[in-house]
N, C-alpha and C positions, 0 to 999 in steps of 0.2 A: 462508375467513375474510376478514373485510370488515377495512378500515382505519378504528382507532378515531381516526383523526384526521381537523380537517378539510381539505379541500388546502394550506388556507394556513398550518396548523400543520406539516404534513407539508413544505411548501416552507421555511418559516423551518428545521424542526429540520434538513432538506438542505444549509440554507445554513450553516450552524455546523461543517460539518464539514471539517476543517483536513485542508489534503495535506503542510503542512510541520510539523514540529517537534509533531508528535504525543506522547501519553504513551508509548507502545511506543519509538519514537525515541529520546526525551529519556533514559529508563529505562537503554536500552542506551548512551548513552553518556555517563552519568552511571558505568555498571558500566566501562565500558573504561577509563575515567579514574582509578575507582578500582583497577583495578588498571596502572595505569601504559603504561597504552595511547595513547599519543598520536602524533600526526601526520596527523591524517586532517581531511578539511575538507569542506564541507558545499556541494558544487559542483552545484545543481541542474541546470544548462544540458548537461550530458553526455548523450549519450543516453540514453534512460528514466529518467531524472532520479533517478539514487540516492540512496539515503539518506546516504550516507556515503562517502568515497572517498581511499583511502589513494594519494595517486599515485606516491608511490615506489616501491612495491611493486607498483603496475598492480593496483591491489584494489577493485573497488566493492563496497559492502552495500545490498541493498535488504529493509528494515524491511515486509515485504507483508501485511495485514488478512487474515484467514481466509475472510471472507466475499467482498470485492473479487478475491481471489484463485484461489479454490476450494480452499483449504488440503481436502485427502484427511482428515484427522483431523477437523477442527470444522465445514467446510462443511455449510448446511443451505438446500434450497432453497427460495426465498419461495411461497408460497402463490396471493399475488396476482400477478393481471399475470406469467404464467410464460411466458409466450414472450419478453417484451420480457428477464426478468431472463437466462432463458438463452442470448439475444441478446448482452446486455450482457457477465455471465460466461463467455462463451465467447471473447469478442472480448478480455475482459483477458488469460484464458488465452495465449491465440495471442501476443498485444504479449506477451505476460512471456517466451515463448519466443523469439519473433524477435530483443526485445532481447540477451538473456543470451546469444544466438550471435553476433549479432554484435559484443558488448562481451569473450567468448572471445576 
């Protein structure tokens, strides 16, 4: 399957795409808040840059996309360009492991 865009559409809708305060993010801590979950702060600079991070408790949360991630349930792989995505895919898998042991 071909890309119904053209580079530069496909580069613009690229550029749109936010790493911080995303709708999954906001969602979930909009929910923690209603239920009386607070202390947590929004400390990108830590290693792997969490989404959220309780430091009292030594708690980070990372908010991960299904597709950036390989989420086992919704993951589905691109059609085009498959070496570069399993490339890419691969290499987040591995950061998401290395971080998570060494923030353990």
């Amino acid at each position: 399957m071909t890309d119904v865009h053209t580079p530069e559409q496909r580069k613009y809708n690229m550029s749109q795409i936010r790493g911080k305060n995303t709708k999954p993010e906001v969602k979930l801590r909009k929910y923690l808040f209603s239920k009386g979950i607070r202390g947590y702060r929004l400390y990108y600079k830590l290693l792997g840059k969490p989404d959220l991070v309780f430091t009292k408790q030594k708690i980070v949360v990372f908010v991960d996309g299904c597709f950036w991630h390989k989420c086992p349930k919704c993951f589905i792989q691109p059609e085009n360009n498959k070496e570069f995505w399993k490339k890419k895919i691969k290499g987040n898998v591995e950061r998401d492991k290395k971080v998570n042991k060494l923030l353990k």
